[in-house]
C-alpha positions, 0 to 999 in steps of 0.5 A: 882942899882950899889950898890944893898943893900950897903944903902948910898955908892952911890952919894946922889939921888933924888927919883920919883915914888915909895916912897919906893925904896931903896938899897935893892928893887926888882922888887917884893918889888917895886910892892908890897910896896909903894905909888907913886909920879906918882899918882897912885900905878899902876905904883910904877916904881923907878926914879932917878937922882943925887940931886943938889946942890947949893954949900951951903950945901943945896939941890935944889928940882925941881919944877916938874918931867915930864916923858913921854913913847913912841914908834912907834905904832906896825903897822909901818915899823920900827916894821916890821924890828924890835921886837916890845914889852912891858916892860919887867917885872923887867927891869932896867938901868942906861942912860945919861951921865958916871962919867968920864963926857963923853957925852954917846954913841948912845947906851945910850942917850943924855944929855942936858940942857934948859931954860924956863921962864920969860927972858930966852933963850930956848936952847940945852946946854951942861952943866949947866953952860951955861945954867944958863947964859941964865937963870935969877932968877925966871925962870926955869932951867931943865935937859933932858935925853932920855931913850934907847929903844932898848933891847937884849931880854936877860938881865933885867940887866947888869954888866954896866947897860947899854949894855943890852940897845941900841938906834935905828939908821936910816937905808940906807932908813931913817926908825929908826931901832934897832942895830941886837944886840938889837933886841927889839923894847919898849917903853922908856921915856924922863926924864925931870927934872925942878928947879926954879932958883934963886941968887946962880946959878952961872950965868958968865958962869964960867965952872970951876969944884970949881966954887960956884954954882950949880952942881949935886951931881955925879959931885963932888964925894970924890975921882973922879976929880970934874966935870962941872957942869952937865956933869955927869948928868943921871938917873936910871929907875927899871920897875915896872908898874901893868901888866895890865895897863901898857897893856893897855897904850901900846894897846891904848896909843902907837900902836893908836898913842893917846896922852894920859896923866893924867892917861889916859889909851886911852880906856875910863878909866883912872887912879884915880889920887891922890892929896897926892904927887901933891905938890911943897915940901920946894924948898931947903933942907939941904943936909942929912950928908953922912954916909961914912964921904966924 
């Protein structure tokens, strides 16, 4: 997305969804080509996030990805105030945190780390360095963006990929509202992304930005200051959900307000889920050689 067509000028990524996505993918490509990690081809949207590293040259792969849309249903007062809608076809940006390490604006979504597992501590952690420390070998360390959710009717994209977006505020009254600049009320997600621990997390709490130990790949890019751990942590989202179903979701699933997962659709139908990309890949992968030499 911020190097459209230049394949392998960005840091290295982790992909769901679309088991195509590429440099070069449109929306139409994205529709059109391509399985999905989501189990089903019905939405072949791209996600990413940096990969992480362990500080041995390998690639650490997440043991699960769980993603989940919301919005308040178009009955609500909030919708009342606001421009209640769908995806937009083809919409796309970038959330979380910036390269500079800077926690985002309101306009672009929290960052934070947590904990799960056998002797660990839940928690809300600025970094991954403090994370780990409440995190011992076997239990889960994961890595939590929140997607914006409000949007200027205008833009599918911008040149930061992420002023078209905006997040709700609570107004004089408490009621969540969109900024007057970003009218537009639709559904966003939570990214959460989640890693098995094990002997080579750094665990002392050490926040140095050479520390060997686990890091994303965005925090240690060749010619940028090297970061934190995890203080660059973001991801990228291209819309690209089967106009239909993603209709339905919206009818039943949020303006019904039903909980609704594994592919159900909130009217009595649900996606047929495959089995082909429901399984835990090789947890650690050699990382590929940059083809820029850094």
């Amino acid at each position: 997305m911020v190097f459209p067509g230049e394949v392998g000028r960005s840091h290295l990524h982790m992909f769901f969804g679309n088991t195509l996505t590429s440099a070069l993918s449109t929306y139409e490509t994205l529709r059109t080509t391509g399985l999905s990690t989501c189990n089903n081809a019905l939405n072949r949207s791209a996600y990413w996030v940096p990969a992480l590293m362990n500080g041995r040259g390998q690639v650490v792969m997440p043991e699960y990805i769980s993603i989940y849309y919301k919005r308040t249903p178009a009955t609500s007062p909030s919708c009342a105030q606001d421009i209640c809608v769908g995806l937009p076809r083809g919409l796309r940006y970038v959330f979380g945190r910036t390269m500079s390490g800077l926690q985002t604006a309101p306009s672009e979504g929290g960052v934070y780390f947590n904990c799960d597992g056998p002797g660990a501590v839940p928690g809300w952690y600025a970094n991954l360095a403090e994370a780990a420390r409440n995190c011992p070998t076997g239990a889960k360390i994961g890595a939590i963006v929140d997607a914006p959710d409000c949007w200027n009717g205008r833009d599918l994209d911008s040149p930061d990929h992420r002023s078209h977006m905006a997040r709700t505020y609570a107004d004089g009254f408490g009621i969540s509202r969109c900024p007057t600049t970003h009218p537009y009320r639709l559904p966003h997600f939570t990214l959460a992304a989640w890693y098995v621990t094990d002997d080579t997390l750094d665990r002392t709490g050490n926040t140095s930005p050479t520390a060997q130990t686990w890091y994303f790949s965005s925090d240690r890019m060749a010619g940028m200051p090297a970061m934190t751990s995890g203080l660059t942590f973001h991801a990228d989202w291209y819309g690209a959900w089967d106009d239909d179903t993603l209709d339905a979701w919206m009818a039943n699933c949020i303006n019904k307000m039903l909980n609704c997962s594994g592919g159900d659709l909130g009217d009595g139908t649900q996606m047929s889920l495959s089995n082909e990309w429901n399984t835990i890949p090789t947890r650690l992968v050699t990382a590929p050689v940059d083809p820029k030499g850094t």
